[in-house]
N, C-alpha and C positions, 0 to 999 in steps of 0.2 A: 601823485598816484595814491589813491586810498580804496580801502575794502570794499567790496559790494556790499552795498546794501544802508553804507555810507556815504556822508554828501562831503563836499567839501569843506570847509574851515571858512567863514567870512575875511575878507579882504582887511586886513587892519588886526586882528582879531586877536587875543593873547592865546597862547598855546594850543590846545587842540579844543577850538570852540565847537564844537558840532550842531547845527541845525535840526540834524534827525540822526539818531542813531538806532541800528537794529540789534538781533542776538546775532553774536560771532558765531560763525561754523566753521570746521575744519577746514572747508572750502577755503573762507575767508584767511583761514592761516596760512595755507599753501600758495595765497596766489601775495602773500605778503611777503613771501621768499622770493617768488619771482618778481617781484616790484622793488625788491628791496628795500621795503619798510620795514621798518623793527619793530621789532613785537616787545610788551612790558608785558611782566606776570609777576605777581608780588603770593609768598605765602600769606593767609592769613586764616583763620579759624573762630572766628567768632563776627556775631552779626553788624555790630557799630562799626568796625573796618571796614566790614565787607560793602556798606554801604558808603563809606568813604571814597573808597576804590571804586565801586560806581559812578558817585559823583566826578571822580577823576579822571574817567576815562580809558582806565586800565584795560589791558585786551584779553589778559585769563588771570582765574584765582585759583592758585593751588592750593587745596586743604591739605597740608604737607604733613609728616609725620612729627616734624620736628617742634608740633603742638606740646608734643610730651614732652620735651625740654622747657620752653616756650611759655605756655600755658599751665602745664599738668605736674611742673617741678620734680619730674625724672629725670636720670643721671645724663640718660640717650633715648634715641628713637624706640630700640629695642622692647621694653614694658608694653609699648602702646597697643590697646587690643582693640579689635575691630568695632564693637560698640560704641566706645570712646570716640573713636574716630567719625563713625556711624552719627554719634550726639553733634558730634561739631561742626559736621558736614552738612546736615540738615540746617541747622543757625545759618550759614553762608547762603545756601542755595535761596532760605528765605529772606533773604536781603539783597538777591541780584538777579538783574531783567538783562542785560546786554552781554556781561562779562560771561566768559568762557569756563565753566568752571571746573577743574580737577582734580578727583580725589587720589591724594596718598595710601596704597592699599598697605595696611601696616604689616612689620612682620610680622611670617608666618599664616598670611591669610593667603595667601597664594603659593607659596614653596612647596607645601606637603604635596599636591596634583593638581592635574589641569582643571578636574572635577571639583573641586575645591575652590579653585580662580576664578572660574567660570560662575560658580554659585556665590561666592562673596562679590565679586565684582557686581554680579546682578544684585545687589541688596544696593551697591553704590546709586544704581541707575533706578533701581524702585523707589527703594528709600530716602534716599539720600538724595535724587532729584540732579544728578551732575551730568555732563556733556562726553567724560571720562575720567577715565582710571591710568593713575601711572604704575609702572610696576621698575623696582632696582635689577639690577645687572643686565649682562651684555650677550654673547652669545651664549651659557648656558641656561638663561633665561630663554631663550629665543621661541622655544617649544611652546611653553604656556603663553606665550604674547600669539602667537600662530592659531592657538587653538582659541582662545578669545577674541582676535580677529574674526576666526570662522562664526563664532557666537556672536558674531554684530555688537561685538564691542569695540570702541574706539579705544585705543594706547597710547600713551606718553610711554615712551623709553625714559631711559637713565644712565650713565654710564661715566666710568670715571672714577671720582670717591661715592662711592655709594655705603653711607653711613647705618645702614642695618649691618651692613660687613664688616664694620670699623674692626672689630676683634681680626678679624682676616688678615685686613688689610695692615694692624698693626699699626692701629688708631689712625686717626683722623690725620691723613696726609694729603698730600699734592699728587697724582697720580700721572702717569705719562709723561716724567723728568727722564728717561732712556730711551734708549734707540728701542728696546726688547718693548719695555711697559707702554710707550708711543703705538708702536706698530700694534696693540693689545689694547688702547684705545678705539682706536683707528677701528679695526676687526669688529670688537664689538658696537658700534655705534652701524655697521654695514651691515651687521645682522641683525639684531633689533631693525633697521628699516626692512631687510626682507620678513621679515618676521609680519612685517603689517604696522608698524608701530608707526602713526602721524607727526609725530616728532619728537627728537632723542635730546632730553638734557646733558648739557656738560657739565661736572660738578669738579671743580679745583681739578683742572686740566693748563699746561701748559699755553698761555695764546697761540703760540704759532703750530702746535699742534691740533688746535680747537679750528685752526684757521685750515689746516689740511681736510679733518672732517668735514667741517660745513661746503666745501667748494666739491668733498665726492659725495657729499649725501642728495640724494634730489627730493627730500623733506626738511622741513626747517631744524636748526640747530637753536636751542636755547642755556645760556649761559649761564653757571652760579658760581661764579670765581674762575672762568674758562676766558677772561681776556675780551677784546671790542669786535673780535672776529665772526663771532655768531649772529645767526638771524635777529637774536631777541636777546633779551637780558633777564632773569630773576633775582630776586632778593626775597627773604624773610623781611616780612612788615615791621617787627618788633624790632628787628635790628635798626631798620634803616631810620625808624622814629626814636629810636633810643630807649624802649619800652623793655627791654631785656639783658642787663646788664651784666649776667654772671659773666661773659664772653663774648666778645664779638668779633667776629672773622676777620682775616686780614682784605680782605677782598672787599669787604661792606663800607660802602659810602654813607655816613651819620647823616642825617639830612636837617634834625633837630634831637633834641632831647627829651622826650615828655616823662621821663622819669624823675627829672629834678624840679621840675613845674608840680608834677603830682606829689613832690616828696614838699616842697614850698606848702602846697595848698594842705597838705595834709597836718602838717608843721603849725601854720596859721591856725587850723580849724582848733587843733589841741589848744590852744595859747588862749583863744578865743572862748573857748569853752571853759578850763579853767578859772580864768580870768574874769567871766560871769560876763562878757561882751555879747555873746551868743547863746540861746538866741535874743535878739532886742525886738520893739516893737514891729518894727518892719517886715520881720519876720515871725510874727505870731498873729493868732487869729483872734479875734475881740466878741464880747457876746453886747446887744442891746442893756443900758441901763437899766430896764423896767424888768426884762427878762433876770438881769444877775439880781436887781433887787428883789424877785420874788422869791429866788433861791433862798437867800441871804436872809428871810425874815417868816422862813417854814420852822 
């Protein structure tokens, strides 16, 4: 089974070889639930990724918030303001034809009113050139997700740890370990889909409670430390390449390390430099004999 608008994979082929591939629509995502194919979404924020992830076949990019840790060397999400985001998000958007891509609306650009939501979110879809906007929490979110639906904007929900709330939440925990906070997963991932939201992330939720959500939601479920039960899976880029090192989730699969390759190369380049190795001829540009001798004899 694979998306409209997609062909199949050649016969033989190594992982997902595509013949042709189009731009993803929500369409496309919805009917990935019902096919049961899993959806991949990696955060990333800057353009070399993005077009990596292109190359790779990824099916959405989230311009996540988590740039400000990430990229922007904040403590948390929280700092990040809408412009910032606004710069970052433009970089992605100019480096992707197929992938799906979603902007992280930062806090506070949607909390204050719906009028507020509705006006920053359009700056997403003007400026910023994206497919959608996610927005954090569950049902008392619900209101401004409704009122942006009506505005023909498309939504990613959120729900679970939702890291602009960390202070709330009493930092950065596991969310839906009780019968009480489960049922409070649950609730708010059902409101957010009435709400209009195309599909609700799970953020460090219990598996077998990520697995209750996704079997009542009839929109797709996307996972970031919520277990193998969800429609899809996310990760931060940096993490999963090793690119970011203050911390890394218990959840997050290392896939390589280009932190200590950059840290090798950078290492070498000093040494090299020093050492008077670099730059050598190979790397320098030369001028004609006649031309340096006439310099050389004014």
């Amino acid at each position: 089974m694979h998306l409209e608008g997609r062909l199949p994979r050649r016969p033989g082929g190594k992982g997902r070889k595509l013949m042709e591939r189009r731009k993803l629509t929500c369409r496309n995502i919805q009917a990935a639930k019902e096919q049961g194919r899993k959806l991949t979404m990696l955060s990333i924020c800057d353009y070399p990724m993005a077009l990596i992830a292109e190359k790779a076949g990824l099916d959405m990019i989230l311009v996540g918030d988590s740039l400000a840790m990430t990229t922007l060397g904040y403590e948390n999400t929280v700092p990040l303001t809408l412009e910032e985001s606004l710069h970052h998000t433009k970089a992605v958007t100019r480096a992707t034809k197929n992938c799906f891509v979603v902007a992280d609306m930062p806090f506070m650009s949607y909390q204050s009113s719906e009028r507020d939501a509705i006006i920053n979110a359009g700056r997403f879809l003007k400026e910023g050139l994206v497919d959608a906007v996610k927005l954090e929490g569950g049902a008392v979110i619900a209101p401004t997700i409704s009122a942006l639906h009506r505005a023909g904007v498309l939504v990613m929900g959120h729900v679970g740890l939702t890291p602009q709330s960390f202070s709330q939440m009493g930092g950065f925990k596991t969310q839906g370990t009780t019968a009480t906070d489960a049922q409070k997963v649950i609730d708010d991932a059902l409101a957010v889909q009435e709400a209009g939201a195309f599909l609700v992330i799970l953020e460090c939720v219990p598996a077998p409670v990520s697995k209750i959500v996704t079997e009542r939601l009839t929109v797709p479920t996307l996972g970031y430390g919520a277990g193998p039960h969800c429609d899809g899976q996310g990760l931060v880029a940096h993490d999963i390449v090793g690119y970011f090192d203050r911390f890394t989730p218990k959840f997050v699969k290392q896939y390589t390390n280009v932190s200590q390759s950059i840290l090798d190369a950078f290492e070498s380049y000093r040494k090299d430099v020093e050492g008077g190795t670099f730059p050598d001829n190979e790397h320098s540009f030369s001028i004609k004999k006649e031309q340096l001798d006439q310099i050389m004899n004014q």
